[in-house]
C-alpha positions as CSV (number, residue, x, y, z in Angstrom):
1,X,-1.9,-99.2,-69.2
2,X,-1.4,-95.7,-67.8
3,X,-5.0,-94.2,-66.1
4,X,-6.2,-90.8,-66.6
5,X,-8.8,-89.3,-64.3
6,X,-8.8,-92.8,-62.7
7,X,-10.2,-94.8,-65.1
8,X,-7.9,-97.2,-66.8
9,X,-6.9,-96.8,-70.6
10,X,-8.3,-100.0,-72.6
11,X,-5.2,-102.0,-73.9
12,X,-6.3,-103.1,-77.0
13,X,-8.2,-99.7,-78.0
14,X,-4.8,-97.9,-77.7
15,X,-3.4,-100.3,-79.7
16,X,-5.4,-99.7,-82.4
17,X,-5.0,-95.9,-82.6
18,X,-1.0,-96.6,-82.3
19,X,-1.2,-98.3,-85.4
20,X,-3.6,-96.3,-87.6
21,X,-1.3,-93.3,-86.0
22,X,1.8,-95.4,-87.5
23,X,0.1,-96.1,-90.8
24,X,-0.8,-92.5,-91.6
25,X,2.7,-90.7,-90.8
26,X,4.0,-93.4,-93.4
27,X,2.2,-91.4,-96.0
28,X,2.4,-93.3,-99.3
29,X,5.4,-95.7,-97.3
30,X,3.5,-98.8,-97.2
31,X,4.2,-101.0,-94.4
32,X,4.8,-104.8,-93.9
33,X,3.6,-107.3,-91.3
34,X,6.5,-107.4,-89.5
35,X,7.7,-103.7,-89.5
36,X,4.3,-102.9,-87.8
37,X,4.7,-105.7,-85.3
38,X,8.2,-104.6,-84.5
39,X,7.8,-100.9,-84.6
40,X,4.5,-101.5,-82.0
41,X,6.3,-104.2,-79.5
42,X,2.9,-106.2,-80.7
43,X,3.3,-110.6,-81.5
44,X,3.3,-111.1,-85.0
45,X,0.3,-113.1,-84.6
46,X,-1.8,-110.6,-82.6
47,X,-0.6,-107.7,-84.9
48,X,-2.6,-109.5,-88.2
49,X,-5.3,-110.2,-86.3
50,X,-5.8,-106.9,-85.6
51,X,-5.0,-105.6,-89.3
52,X,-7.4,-108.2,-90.8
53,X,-10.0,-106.6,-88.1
54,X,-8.8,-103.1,-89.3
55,X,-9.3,-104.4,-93.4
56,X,-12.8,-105.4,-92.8
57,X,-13.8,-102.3,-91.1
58,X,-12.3,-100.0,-94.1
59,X,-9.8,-98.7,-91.9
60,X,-6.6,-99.8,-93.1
61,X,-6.2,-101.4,-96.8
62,X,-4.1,-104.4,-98.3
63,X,-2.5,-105.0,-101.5
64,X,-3.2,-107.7,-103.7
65,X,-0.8,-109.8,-102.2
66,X,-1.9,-108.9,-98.5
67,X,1.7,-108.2,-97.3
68,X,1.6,-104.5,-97.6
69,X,-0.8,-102.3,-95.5
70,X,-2.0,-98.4,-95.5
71,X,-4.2,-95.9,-93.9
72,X,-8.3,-96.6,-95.1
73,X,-10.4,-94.8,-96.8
74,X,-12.4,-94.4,-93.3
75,X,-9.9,-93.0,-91.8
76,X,-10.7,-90.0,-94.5
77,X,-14.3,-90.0,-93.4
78,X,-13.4,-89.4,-90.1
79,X,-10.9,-86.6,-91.2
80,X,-13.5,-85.0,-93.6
81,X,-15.9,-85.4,-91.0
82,X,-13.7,-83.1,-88.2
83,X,-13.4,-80.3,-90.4
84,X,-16.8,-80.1,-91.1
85,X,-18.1,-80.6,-87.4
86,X,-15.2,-78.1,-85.8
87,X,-17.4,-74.6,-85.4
88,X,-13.4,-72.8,-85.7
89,X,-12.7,-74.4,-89.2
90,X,-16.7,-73.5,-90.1
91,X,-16.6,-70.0,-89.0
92,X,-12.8,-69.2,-90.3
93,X,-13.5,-70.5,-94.0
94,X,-15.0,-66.9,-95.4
95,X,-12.3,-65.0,-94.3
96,X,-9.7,-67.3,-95.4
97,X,-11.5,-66.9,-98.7
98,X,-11.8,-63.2,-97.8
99,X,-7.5,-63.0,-97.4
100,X,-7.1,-64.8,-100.6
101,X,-8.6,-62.9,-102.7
102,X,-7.5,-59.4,-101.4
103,X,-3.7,-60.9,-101.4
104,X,-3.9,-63.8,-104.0
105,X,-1.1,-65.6,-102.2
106,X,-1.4,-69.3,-100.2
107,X,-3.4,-68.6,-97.0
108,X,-3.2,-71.6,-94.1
109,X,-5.2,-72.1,-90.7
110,X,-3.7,-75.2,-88.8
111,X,-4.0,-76.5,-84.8
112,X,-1.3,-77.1,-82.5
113,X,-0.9,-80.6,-82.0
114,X,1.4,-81.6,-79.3
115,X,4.8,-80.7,-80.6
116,X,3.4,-80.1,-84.1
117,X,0.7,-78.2,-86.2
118,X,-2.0,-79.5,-88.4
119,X,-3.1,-77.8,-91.1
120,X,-7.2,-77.6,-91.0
121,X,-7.6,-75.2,-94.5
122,X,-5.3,-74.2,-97.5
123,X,-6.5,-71.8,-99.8
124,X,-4.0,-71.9,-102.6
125,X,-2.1,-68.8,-104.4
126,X,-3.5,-67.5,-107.1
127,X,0.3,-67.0,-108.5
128,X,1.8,-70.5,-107.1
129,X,-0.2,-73.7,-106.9
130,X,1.2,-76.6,-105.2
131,X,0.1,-80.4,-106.6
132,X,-0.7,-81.7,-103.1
133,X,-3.1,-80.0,-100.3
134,X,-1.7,-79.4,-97.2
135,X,-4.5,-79.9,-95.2
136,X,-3.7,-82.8,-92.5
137,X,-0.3,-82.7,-92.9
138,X,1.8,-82.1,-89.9
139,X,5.1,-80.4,-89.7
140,X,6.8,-79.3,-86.2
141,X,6.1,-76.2,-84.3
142,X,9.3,-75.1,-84.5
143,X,10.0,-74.7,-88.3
144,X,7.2,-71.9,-89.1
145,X,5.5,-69.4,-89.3
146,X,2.3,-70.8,-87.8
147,X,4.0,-73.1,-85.2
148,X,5.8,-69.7,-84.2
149,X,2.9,-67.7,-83.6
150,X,1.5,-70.4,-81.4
151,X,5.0,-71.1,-79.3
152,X,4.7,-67.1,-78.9
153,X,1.1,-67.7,-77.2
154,X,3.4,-69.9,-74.6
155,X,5.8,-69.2,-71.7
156,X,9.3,-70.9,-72.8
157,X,9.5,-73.4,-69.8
158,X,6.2,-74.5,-71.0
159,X,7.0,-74.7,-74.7
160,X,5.8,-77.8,-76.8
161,X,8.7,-79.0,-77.9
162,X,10.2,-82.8,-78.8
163,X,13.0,-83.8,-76.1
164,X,16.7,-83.4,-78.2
165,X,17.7,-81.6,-81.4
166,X,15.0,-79.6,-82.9
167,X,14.4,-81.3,-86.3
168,X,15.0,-79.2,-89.3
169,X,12.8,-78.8,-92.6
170,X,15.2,-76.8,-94.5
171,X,18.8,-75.5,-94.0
172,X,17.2,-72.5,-92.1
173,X,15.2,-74.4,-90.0
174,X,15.9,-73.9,-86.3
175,X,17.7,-76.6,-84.7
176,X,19.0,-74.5,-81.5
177,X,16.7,-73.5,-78.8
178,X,18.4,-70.6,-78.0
179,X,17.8,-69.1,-81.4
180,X,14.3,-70.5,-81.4
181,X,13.5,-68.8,-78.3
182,X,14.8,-65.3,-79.5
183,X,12.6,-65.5,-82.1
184,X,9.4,-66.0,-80.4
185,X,10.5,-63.2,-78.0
186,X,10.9,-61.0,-81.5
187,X,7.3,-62.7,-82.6
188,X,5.9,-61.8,-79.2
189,X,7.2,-57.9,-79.5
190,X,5.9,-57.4,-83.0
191,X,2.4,-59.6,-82.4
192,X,3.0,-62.1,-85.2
193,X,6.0,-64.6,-86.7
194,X,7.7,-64.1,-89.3
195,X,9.9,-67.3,-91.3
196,X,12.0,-67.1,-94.3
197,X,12.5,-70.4,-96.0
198,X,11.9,-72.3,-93.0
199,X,9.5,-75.0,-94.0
200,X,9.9,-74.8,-97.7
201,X,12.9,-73.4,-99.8
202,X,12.2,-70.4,-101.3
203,X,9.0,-69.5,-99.3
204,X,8.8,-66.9,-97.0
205,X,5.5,-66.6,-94.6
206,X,4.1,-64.7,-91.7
207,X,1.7,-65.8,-89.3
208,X,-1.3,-65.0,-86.7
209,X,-2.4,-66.8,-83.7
210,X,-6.1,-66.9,-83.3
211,X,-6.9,-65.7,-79.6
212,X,-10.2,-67.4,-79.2
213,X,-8.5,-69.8,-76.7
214,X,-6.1,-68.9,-74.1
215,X,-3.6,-70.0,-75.0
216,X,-4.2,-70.0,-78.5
217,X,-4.5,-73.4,-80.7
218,X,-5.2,-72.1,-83.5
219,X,-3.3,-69.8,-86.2
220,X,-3.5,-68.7,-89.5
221,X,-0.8,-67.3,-92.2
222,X,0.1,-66.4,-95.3
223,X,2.6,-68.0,-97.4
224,X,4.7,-66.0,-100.7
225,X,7.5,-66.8,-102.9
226,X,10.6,-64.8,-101.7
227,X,10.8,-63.6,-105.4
228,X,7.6,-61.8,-104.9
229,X,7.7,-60.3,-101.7
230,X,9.2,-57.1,-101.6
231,X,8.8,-54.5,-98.5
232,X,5.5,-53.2,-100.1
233,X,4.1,-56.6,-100.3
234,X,5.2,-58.3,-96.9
235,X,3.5,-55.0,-95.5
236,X,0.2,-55.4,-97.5
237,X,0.4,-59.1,-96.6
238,X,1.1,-58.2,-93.0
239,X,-2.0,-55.8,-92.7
240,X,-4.4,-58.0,-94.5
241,X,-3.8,-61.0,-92.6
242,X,-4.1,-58.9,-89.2
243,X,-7.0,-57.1,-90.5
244,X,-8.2,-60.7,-91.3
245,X,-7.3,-62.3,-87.7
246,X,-9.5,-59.7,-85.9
247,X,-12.8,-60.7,-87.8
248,X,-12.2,-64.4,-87.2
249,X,-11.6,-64.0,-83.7
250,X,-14.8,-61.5,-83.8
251,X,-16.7,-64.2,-84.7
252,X,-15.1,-66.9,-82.3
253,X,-15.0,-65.2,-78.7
254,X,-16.2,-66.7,-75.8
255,X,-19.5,-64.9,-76.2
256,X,-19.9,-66.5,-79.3
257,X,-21.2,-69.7,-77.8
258,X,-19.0,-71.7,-80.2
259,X,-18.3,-75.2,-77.9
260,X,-15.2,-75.0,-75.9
261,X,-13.6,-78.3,-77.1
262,X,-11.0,-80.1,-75.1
């Protein structure tokens, strides 16, 4: 095991979050015995120990024939649990509120997460609602508005991003670095990103990074149907969400004596 700050990781701990890490990017993929042990390097034998450990504690969850496995409910505890504790998501939840009902369009805040964002809070359009919250999905930094504004926040040599191709969402996706990095110079010039169709087809966005760390984490954007934004609208959404981006970091500086979390 690999040490950090000299003190040895603990083999079997890391083991467990690989798996519970494995079970919840399957969504609603069930997995089997054997696809867990293989996709882990883990014995088959040490592998069900570890998931019949994992069944007792709530954290993962069998079907009636104990061959398949998913994520527990703990595990949405634990989740629920972040967002409630994390004084950013607290403070930023009235003016998310604030930008939805001055715009009545899809408003997001997510995290940079290594190579990816998370979203944190969703408040759904007024106009378009969709049948499944966003909030802890992930999608890469690359293909959106919010991943954008956060790659802006970065130099490019120091840019979280995946080793290879760029994995695309949709057809207008970037999957060239070149053309990535001209559009975080573009997002850097005007101060926010901008995506059309990028993550979703037929959804255009813009997006905000949250300078309350340095460099930024955190971002927050504004998601409309391309049928409904016209000029007027994108620069009504473009105000509001600027307008709303100033009183969240207001409320989040340094002097704010929020915990610096690391």
């Amino acid at each position: 095991m690999p040490e950090n700050n000299g003190v040895r990781g603990v083999k079997s701990a890391s083991r467990t979050v690989a798996l519970l890490e494995l079970l919840a990017a399957r969504g609603d993929r069930p997995a089997r015995l054997d696809e867990l042990a293989e996709e882990l390097g883990v014995p088959r034998s040490s592998m069900y120990q570890l998931l019949r450990t994992l069944i007792d504690c709530g954290w993962v969850r069998t079907d009636t024939t104990g061959s398949l496995y998913g994520i527990g409910i703990r595990a949405l505890h634990t989740g629920t649990s972040y967002l409630d504790s994390d004084p950013h998501v607290r403070a930023a939840r009235p003016y998310l509120d604030e930008a939805s009902d001055a715009l009545g369009e899809t408003i997001h805040l997510a995290r940079l997460d290594g190579s990816n964002v998370v979203y944190l809070a969703t408040r759904e359009s007024h106009e378009y609602r969709r049948t499944l919250t966003r909030v802890g999905r992930r999608i890469p930094a690359h293909a959106g508005a919010l991943g954008k504004a956060l790659l802006a926040e970065r130099p490019d040599d120091e840019l979280p991003l995946p080793e290879g191709p760029l994995t695309p969402r949709t057809e207008h996706t970037h999957t060239d670095r070149a053309t990535l990095l001209a559009d975080l110079a573009g997002v850097r010039a005007r101060g926010y990103s901008v995506e059309r169709e990028e993550t979703v087809t037929g959804i255009a966005g813009v997006g905000f990074a949250l300078r309350y760390d340095s460099p930024a984490v955190d971002a927050i954007s504004c998601s409309v149907p391309l049928a409904r934004l016209g000029e007027e609208h994108e620069a009504r959404v473009v105000a509001v969400m600027r307008e709303i981006r100033t009183k969240i970091e207001s409320v989040l500086s340094p002097a704010s004596g929020a915990p610096d979390w690391r």
